[in-house]
Backbone bond lengths (Angstrom), bond angles and torsions (degrees), N, CA, C in turn:
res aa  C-N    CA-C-N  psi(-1)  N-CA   C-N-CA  omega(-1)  CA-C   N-CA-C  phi
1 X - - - 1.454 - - 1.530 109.62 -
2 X 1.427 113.61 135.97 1.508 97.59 175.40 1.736 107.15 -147.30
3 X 1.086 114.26 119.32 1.631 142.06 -145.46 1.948 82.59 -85.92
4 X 1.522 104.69 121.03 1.667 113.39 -173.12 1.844 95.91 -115.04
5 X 1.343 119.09 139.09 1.403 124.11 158.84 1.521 117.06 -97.69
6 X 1.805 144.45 83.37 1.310 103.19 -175.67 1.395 124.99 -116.32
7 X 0.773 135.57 133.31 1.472 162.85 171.77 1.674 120.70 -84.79
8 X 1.365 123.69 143.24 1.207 138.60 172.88 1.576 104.44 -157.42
9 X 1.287 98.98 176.84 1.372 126.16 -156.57 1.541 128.96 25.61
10 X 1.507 102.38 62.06 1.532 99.80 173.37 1.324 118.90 -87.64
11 X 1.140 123.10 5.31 1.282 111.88 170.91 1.388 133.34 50.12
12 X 1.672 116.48 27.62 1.132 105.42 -165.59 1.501 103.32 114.81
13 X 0.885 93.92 -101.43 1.778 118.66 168.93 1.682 107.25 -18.81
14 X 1.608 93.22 124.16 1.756 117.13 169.39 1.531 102.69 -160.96
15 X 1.435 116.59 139.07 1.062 130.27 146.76 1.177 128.22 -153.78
16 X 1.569 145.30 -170.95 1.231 142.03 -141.36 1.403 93.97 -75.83
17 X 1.166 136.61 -75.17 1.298 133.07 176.29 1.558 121.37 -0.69
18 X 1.403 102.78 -57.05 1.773 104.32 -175.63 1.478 106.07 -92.09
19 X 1.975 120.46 -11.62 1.443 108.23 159.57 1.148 115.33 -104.27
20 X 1.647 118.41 33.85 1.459 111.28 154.67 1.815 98.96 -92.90
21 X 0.893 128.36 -24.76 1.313 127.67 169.01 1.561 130.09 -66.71
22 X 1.162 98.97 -24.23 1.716 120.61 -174.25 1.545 102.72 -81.20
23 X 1.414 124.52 -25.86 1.327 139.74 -174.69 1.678 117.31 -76.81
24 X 1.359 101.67 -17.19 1.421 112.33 -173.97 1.317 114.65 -127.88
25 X 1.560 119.00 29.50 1.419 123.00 163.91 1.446 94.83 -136.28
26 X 1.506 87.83 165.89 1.543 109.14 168.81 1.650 130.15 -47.09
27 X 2.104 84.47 -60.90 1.858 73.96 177.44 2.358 73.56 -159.55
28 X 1.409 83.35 157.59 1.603 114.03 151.33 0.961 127.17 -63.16
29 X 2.031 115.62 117.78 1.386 86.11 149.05 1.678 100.79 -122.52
30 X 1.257 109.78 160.14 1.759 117.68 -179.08 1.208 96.02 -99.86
31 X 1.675 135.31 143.93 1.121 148.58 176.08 1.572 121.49 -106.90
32 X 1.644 113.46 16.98 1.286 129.43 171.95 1.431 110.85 107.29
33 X 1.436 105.96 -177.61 1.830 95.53 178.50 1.361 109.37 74.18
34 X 1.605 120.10 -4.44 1.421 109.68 -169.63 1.598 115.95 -58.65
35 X 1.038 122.76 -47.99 1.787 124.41 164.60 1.258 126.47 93.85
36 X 1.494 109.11 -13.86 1.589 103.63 163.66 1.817 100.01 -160.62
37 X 1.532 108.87 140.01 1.556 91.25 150.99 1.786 153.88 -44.17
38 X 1.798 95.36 -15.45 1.550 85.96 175.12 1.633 99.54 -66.10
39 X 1.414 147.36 -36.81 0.953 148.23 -122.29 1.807 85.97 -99.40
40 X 1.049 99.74 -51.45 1.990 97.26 179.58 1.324 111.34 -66.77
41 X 1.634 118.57 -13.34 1.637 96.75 -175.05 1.655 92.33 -111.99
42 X 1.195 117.40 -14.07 1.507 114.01 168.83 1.612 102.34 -53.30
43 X 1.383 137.43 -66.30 1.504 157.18 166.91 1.372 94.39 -31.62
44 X 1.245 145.32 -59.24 1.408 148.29 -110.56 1.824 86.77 -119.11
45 X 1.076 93.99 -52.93 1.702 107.57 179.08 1.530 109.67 -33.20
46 X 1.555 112.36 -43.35 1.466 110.17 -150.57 1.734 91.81 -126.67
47 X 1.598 131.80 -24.80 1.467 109.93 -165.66 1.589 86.31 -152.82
48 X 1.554 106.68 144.47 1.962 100.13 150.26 1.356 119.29 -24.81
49 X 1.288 116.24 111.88 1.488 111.74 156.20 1.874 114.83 -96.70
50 X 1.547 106.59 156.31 1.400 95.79 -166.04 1.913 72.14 -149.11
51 X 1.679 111.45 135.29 1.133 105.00 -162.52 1.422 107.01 -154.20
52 X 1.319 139.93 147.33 1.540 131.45 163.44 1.527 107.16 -126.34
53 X 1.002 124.68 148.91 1.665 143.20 -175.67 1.160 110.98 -78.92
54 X 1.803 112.41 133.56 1.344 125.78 176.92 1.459 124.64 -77.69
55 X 1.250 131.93 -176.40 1.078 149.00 132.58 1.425 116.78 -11.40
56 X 1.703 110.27 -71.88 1.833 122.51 -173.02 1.364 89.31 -71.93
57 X 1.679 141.09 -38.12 1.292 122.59 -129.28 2.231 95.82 -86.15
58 X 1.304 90.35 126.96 1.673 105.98 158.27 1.050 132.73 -49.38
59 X 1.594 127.43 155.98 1.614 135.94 -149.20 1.557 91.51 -74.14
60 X 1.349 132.02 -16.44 1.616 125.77 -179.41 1.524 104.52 -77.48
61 X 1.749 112.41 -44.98 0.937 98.73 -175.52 1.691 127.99 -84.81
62 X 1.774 112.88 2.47 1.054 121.04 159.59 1.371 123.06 -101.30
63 X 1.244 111.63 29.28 1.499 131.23 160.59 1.749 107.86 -87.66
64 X 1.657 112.25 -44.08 1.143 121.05 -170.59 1.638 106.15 -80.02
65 X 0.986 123.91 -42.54 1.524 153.93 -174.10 1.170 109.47 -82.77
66 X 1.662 115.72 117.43 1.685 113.26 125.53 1.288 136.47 -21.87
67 X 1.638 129.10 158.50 1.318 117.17 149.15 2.195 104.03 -95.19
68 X 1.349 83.61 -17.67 1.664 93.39 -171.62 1.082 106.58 -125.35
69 X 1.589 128.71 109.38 1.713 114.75 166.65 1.449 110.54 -138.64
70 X 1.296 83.84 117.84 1.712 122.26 -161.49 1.659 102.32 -111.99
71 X 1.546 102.33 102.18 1.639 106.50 -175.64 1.801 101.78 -137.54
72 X 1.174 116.91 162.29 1.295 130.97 156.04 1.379 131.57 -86.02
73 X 1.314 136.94 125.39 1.494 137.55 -166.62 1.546 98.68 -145.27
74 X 1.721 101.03 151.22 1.268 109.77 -172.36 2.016 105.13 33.73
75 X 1.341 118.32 -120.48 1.657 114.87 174.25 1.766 126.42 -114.95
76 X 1.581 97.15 19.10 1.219 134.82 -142.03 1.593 99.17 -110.48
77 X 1.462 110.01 102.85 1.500 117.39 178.66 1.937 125.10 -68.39
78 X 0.667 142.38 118.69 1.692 112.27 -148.74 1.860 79.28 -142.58
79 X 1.532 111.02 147.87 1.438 133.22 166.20 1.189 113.33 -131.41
80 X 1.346 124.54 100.05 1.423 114.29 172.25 1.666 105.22 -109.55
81 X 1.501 101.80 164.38 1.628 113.58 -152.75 1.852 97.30 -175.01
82 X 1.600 104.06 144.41 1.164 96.76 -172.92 1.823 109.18 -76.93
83 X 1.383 99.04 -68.38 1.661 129.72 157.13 1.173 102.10 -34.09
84 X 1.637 153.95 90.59 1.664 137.14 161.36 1.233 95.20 -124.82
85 X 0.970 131.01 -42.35 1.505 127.39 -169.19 1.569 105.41 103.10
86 X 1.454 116.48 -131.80 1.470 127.95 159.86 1.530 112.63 172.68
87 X 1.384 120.73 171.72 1.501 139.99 -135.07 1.908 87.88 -59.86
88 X 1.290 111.87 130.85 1.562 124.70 172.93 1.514 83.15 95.53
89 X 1.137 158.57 -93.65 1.625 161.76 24.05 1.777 100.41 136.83
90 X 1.232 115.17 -3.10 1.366 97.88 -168.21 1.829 115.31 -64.51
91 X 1.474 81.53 150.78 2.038 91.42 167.25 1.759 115.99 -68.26
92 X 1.415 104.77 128.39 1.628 79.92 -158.81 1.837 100.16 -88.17
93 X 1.133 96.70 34.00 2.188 93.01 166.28 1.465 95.62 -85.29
94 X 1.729 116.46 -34.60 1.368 94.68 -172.23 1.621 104.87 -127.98
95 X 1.078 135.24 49.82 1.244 137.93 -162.90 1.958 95.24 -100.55
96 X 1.462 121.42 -67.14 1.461 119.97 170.54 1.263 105.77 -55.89
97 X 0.870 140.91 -36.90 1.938 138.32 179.16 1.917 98.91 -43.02
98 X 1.953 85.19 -64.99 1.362 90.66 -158.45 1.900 111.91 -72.29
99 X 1.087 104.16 -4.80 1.663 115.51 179.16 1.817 97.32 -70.35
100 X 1.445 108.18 -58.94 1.297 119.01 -162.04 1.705 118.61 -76.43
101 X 1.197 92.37 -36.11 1.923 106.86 155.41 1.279 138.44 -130.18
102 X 1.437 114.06 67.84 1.073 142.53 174.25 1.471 124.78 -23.40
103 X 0.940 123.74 88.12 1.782 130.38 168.28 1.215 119.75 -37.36
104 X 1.093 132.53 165.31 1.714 138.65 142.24 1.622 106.21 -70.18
105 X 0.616 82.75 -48.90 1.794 114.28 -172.94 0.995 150.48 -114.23
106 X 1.572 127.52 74.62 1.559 131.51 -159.20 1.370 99.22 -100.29
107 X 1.569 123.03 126.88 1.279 128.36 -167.29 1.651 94.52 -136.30
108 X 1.734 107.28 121.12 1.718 122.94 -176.34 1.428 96.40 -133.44
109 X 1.625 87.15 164.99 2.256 103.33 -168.80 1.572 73.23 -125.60
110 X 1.758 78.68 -135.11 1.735 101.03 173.57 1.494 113.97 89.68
111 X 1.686 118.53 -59.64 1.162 131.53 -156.63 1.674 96.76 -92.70
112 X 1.001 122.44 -17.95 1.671 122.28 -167.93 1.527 111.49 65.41
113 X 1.220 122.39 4.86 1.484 128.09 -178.15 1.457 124.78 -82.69
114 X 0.959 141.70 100.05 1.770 121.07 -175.93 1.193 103.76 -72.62
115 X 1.835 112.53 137.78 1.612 118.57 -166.03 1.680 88.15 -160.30
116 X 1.237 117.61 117.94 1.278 134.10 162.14 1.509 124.45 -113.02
117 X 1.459 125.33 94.45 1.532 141.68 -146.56 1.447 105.35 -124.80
118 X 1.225 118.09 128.57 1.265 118.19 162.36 1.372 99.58 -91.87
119 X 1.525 123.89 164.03 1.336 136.16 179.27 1.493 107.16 -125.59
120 X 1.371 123.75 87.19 1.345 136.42 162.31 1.722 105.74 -1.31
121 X 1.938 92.57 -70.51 1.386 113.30 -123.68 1.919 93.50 -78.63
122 X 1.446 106.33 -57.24 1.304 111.91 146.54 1.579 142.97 -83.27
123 X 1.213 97.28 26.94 1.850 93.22 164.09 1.038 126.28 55.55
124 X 1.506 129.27 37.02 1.262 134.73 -176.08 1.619 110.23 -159.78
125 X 1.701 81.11 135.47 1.848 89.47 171.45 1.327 126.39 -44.88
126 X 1.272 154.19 141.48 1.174 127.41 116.93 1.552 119.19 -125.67
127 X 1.597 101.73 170.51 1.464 126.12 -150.36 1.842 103.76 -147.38
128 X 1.417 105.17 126.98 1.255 118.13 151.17 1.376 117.00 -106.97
129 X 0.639 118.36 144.20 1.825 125.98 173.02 1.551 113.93 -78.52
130 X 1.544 112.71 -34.66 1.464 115.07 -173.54 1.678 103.15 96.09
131 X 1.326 118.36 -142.72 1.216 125.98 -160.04 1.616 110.56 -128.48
132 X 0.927 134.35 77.91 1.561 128.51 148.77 1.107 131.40 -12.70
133 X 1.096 113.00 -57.46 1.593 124.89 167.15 1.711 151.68 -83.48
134 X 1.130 159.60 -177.90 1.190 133.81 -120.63 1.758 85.73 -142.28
135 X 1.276 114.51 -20.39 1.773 96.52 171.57 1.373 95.84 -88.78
136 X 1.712 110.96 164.68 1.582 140.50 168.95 1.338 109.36 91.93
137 X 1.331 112.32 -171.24 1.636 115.05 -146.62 1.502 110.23 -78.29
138 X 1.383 102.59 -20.98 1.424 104.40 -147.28 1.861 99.90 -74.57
139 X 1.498 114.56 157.56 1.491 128.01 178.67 1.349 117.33 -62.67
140 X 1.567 107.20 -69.39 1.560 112.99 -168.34 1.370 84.28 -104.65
141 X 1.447 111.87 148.49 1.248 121.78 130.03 1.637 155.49 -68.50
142 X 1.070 120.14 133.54 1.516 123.00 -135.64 1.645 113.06 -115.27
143 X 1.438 140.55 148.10 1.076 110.30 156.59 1.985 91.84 -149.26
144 X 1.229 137.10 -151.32 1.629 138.80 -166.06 1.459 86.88 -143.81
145 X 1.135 123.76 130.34 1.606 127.93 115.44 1.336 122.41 -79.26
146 X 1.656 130.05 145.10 1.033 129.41 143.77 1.792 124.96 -160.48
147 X 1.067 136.43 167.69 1.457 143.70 -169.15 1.619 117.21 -100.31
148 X 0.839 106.33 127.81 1.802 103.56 -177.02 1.889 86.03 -110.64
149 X 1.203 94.74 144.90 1.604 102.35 150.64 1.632 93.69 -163.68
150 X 1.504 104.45 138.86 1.158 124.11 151.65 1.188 82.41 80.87
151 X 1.831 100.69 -128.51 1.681 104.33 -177.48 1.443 96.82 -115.95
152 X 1.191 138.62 52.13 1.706 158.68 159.84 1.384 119.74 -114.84
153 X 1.948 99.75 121.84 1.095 103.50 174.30 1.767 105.11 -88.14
154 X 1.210 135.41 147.02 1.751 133.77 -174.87 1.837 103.68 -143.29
155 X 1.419 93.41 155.22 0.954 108.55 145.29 1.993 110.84 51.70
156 X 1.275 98.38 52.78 1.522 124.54 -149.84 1.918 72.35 -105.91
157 X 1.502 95.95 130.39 1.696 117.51 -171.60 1.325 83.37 -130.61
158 X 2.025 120.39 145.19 1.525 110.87 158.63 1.524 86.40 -106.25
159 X 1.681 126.07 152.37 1.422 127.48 178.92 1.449 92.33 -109.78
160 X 1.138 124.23 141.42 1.628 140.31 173.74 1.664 111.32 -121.11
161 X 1.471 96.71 92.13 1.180 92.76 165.37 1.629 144.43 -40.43
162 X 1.576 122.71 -145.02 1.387 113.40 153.22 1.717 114.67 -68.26
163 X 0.873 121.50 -169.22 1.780 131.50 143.96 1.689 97.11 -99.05
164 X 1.818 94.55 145.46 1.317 125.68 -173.75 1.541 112.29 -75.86
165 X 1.499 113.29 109.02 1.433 108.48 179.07 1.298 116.79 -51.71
């Protein structure tokens, strides 16, 4: 079993709050937007981070970063991507990809929205986390807990940060 925290769009932005959370999972993943290296070695410091590059994020940080990282865990197929869109909604860079190789698990940022969707049509979760961080529109800040075992997603928590001064 291995207990995941994920988060996107921090923009930079980390503080104790989101690494009191980072302390009690297995490993990270960032969903892009991350925005500076303190924020990956803050993550990196304390759990696996597993991460793909945003929109804002720079040619250093898409040196470190995927735009697509598509791995297997526990029995659990997972694609994360900043740009995905979601179920009806797809981005069409990866909309035939994701038709033709189907995830367990399609995990998108981008929007700052938290949206947790099953997809009927293709058979797969997906999950935004929302925004971690303190630039863009959104009110509260947001991030996902949840548990993989085997080939089960469980025990799926949304964490709500403060609201954004």
């Amino acid at each position: 079993m291995k207990k995941i925290l994920l988060l996107s769009d921090t923009h930079g932005y980390i503080d104790d709050q989101i690494l009191k959370f980072v302390k009690l999972v297995d490993e990270v993943w960032h969903v892009g937007d991350i925005g500076s290296f303190e924020v990956v070695d803050a993550l990196k410091k304390l759990k696996p981070l597993r991460a793909v590059y945003g929109n804002i994020d720079d040619a250093l940080m898409r040196a470190e970063f995927p735009l697509d990282n598509k791995f297997t865990i526990e029995k659990v197929a997972v694609w994360m991507t900043h740009i995905g869109g979601y179920p009806n909604n797809y981005n069409p860079r990866v909309k035939d990809e994701l038709a033709a190789n189907k995830p367990k698990l399609f995990i998108t940022g981008h929007s700052h929205i938290l949206k947790v969707m099953f997809d009927k049509k293709l058979n797969l979760l997906h999950m935004n986390p929302g925004a971690a961080g303190k630039y863009g529109f959104h009110t509260v800040r947001t991030m996902l807990r949840f548990e993989i075992q085997e080939d089960t997603i469980t025990n799926l928590e949304i964490i709500e940060l403060e609201k954004r001064a």
